[in-house]
C-alpha positions as CSV (number, residue, x, y, z in Angstrom):
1,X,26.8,26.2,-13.2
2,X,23.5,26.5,-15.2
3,X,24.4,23.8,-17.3
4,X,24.9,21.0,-14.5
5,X,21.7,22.9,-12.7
6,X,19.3,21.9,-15.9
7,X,21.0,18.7,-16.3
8,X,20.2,17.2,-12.7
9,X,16.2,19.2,-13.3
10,X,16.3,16.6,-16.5
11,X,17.3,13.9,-14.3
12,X,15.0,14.3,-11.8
13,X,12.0,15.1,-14.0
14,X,13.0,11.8,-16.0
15,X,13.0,9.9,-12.9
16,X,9.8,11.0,-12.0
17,X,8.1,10.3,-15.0
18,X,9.5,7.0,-14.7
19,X,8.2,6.2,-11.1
20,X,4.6,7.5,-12.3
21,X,4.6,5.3,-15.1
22,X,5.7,2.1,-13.0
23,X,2.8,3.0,-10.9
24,X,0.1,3.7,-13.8
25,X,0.7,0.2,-14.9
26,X,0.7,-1.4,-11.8
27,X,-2.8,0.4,-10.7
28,X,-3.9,-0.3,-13.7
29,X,-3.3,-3.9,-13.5
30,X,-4.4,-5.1,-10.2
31,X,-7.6,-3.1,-10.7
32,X,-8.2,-4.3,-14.2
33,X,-9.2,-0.8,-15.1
34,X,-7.8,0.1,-19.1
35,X,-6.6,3.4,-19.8
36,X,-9.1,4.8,-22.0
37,X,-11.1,4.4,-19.0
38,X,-8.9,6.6,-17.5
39,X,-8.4,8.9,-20.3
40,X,-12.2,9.2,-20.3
41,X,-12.1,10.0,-16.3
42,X,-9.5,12.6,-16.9
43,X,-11.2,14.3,-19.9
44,X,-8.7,13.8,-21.8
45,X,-7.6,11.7,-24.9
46,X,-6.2,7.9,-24.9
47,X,-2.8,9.3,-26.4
48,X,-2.6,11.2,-23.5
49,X,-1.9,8.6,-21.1
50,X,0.1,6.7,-24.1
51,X,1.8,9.5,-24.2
52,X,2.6,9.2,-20.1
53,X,3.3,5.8,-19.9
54,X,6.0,6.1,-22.9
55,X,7.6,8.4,-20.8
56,X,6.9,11.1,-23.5
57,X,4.6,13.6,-21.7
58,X,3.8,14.7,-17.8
59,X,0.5,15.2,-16.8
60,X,-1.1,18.2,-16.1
61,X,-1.5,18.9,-11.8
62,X,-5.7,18.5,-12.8
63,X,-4.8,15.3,-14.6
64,X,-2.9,14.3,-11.9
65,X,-5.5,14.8,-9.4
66,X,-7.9,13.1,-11.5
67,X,-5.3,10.2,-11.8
68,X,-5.3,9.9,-8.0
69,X,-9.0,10.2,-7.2
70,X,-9.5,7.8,-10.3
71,X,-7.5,5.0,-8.6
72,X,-8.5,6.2,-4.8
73,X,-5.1,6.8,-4.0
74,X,-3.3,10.1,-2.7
75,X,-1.4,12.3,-5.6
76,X,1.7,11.4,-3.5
77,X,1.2,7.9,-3.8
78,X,1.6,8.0,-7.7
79,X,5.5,9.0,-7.2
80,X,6.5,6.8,-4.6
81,X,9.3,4.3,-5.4
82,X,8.0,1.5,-3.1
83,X,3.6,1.5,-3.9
84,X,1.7,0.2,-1.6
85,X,-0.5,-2.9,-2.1
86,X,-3.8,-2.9,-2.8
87,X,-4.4,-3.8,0.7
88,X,-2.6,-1.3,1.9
89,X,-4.1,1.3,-0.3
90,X,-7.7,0.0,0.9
91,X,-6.8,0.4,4.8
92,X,-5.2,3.8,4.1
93,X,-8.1,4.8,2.3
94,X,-10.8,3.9,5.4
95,X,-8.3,5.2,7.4
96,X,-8.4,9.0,5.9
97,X,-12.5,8.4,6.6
98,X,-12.5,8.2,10.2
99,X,-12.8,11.4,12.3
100,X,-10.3,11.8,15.1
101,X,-11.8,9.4,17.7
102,X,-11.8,6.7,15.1
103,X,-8.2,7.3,14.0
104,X,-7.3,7.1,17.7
105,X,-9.1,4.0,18.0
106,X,-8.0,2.1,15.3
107,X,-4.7,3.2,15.8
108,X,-5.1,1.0,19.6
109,X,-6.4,-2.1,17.4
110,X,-3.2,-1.9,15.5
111,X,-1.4,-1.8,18.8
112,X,-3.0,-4.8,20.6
113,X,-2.8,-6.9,16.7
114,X,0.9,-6.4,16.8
115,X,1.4,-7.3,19.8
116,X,0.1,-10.6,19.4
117,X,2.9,-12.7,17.2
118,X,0.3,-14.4,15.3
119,X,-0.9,-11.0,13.6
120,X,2.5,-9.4,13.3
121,X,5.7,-9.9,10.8
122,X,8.8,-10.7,12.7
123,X,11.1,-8.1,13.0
124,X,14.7,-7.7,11.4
């Protein structure tokens, strides 16, 4: 029973270290940033993030949240199977800055774009 429990932990720590790396290298890409720059960001060394983009290592949670704020994306976002685009990332990111009101607000402009066919993606 302790056998099969570890074996699905390895799994699923695998996996994750996986997803984060797909992510890493995408982020770094489309913001043309290099990873000593993050290393340097992080405080940490270069082999460091080698070291999580082979797969070999998992960063620390304080890595992890430099990561995120590094990139201007939430923790969260660095394990999710489907990223968002950097679009999306940039009207997420104005959206966590607006107070209530504003979040209400621009919640209503999303409403009246979509309902206008011109502004919206057709729907399966």
């Amino acid at each position: 029973m302790r056998v099969k429990l570890l074996e699905r932990l390895v799994v699923l720590v695998l996996n994750s270290m996986q997803i984060l790396q797909r992510n890493l290298l995408k982020l770094l890409s489309e913001s043309n940033r290099r990873r000593s720059e993050l290393a340097r960001y992080c405080g940490i060394a270069p082999s460091a993030v080698t070291a999580w983009l082979k797969c070999e290592k998992f960063p620390s949670p304080e890595s992890l949240d430099k990561t995120a704020a590094f990139f201007q994306v939430e923790v969260s976002q660095l394990f999710e199977t489907k990223p968002l685009s950097a679009k999306e990332r940039e009207l997420l990111s104005k959206f966590h800055r607006l107070n209530d009101k504003g979040k209400d607000s621009a919640l209503g402009m999303l409403d009246v774009l979509l309902s206008n066919a011109d502004f919206a993606e057709e729907s399966a």
